[in-house]
C-alpha positions as CSV (number, residue, x, y, z in Angstrom):
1,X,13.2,-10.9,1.2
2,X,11.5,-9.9,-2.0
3,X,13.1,-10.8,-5.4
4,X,15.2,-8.6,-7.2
5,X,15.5,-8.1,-10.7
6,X,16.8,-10.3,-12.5
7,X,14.8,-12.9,-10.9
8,X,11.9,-15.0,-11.8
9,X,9.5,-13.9,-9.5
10,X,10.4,-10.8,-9.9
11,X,8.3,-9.2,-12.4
12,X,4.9,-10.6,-11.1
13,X,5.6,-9.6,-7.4
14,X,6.1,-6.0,-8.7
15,X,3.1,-6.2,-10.1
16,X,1.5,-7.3,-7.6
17,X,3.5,-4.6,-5.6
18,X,2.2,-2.3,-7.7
19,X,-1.4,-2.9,-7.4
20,X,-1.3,-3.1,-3.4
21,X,0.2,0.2,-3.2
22,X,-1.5,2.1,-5.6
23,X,-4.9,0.4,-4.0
24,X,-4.0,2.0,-0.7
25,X,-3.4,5.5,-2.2
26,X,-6.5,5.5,-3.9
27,X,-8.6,4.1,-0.9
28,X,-6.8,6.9,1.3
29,X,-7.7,9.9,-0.8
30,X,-11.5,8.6,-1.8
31,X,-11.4,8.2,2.4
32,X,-10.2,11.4,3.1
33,X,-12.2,13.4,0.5
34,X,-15.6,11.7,1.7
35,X,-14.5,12.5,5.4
36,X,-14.0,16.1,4.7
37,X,-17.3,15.9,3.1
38,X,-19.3,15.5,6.8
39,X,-20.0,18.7,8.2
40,X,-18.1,18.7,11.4
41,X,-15.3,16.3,10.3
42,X,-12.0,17.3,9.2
43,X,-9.2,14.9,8.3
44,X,-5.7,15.7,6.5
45,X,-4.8,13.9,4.0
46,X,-3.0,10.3,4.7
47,X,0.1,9.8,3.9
48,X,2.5,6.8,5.0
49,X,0.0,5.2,6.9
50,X,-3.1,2.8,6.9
51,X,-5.6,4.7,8.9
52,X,-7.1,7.8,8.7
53,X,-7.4,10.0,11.7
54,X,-10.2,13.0,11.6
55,X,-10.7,15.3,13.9
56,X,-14.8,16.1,14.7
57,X,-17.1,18.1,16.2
58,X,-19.5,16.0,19.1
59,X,-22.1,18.4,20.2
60,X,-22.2,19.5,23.8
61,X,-25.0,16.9,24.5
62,X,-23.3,14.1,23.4
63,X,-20.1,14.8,25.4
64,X,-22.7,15.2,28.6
65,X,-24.2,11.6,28.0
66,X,-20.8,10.1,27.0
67,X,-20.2,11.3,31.0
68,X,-23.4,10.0,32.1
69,X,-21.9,6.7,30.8
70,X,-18.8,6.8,32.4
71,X,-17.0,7.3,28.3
72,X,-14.8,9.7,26.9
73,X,-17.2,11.6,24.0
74,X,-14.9,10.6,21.5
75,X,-15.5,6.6,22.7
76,X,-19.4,6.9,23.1
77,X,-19.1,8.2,19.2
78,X,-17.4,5.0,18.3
79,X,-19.6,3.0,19.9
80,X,-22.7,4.9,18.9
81,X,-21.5,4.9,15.3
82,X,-21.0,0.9,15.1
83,X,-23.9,0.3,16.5
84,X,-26.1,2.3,13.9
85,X,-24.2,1.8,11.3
86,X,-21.7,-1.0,11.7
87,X,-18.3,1.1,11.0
88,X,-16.0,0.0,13.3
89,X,-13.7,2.9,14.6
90,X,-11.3,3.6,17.4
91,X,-11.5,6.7,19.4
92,X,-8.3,9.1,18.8
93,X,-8.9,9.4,23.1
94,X,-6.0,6.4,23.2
95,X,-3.9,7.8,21.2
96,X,-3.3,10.6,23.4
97,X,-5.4,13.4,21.3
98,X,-4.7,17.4,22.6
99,X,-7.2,17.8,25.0
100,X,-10.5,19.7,24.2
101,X,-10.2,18.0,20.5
102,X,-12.0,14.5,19.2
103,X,-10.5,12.3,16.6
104,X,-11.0,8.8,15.3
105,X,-8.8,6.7,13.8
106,X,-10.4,4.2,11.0
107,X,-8.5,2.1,8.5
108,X,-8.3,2.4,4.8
109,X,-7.3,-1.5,4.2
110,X,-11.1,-2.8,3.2
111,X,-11.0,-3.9,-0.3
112,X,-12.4,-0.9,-2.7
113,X,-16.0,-2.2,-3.2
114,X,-16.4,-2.6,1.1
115,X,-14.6,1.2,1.4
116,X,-17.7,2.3,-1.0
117,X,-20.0,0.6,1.2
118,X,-19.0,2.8,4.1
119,X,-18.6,5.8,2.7
């Protein structure tokens, strides 16, 4: 249980509280702004989670050679991105996505500097 007022820890793990949370809301709207920034990527804004989940646009030849390979498009996209770039994603495919859509679901938990990085 966290301490409650009145307690000696309490004013430093508020603090500390503090800082965590308001890190997360800041990494999740610098996230979602620079996502909505890609043409061909939309994502809403996060609220209440640690992840954000955009939808985007694969062209019609990557969704044929994601089938060449046996992969869901949104999957060969993942893959394809970490590969060139690192960015580790999961495809919004296991997450039961309406069909005809793509998403991807990426965290917003890196520490500010590493979020940067990414973006």
């Amino acid at each position: 249980c966290p301490p409650v007022e009145g307690e000696e820890s309490y004013e430093l793990y508020r603090k500390e509280h503090s800082l965590i949370f308001e890190g997360l809301k800041r990494r999740a709207a610098r996230l979602c702004a620079a996502l909505n920034d890609i043409p061909g990527v939309s994502c809403q804004p996060i609220a209440g989670a640690m992840y954000a989940f955009p939808n985007i646009t694969i062209p019609t030849a990557a969704v044929s050679a994601a089938l060449l390979e046996d992969m869901k498009a949104d999957e060969y996209y993942c893959m394809d991105l970490v590969e060139k770039t690192g960015i580790v994603c999961v495809p919004g495919s296991g997450f039961g996505q309406k069909t005809g859509t793509w998403h991807l679901r990426m965290t917003i938990l890196p520490p500010d500097d590493m979020m940067e990085d990414v973006i």
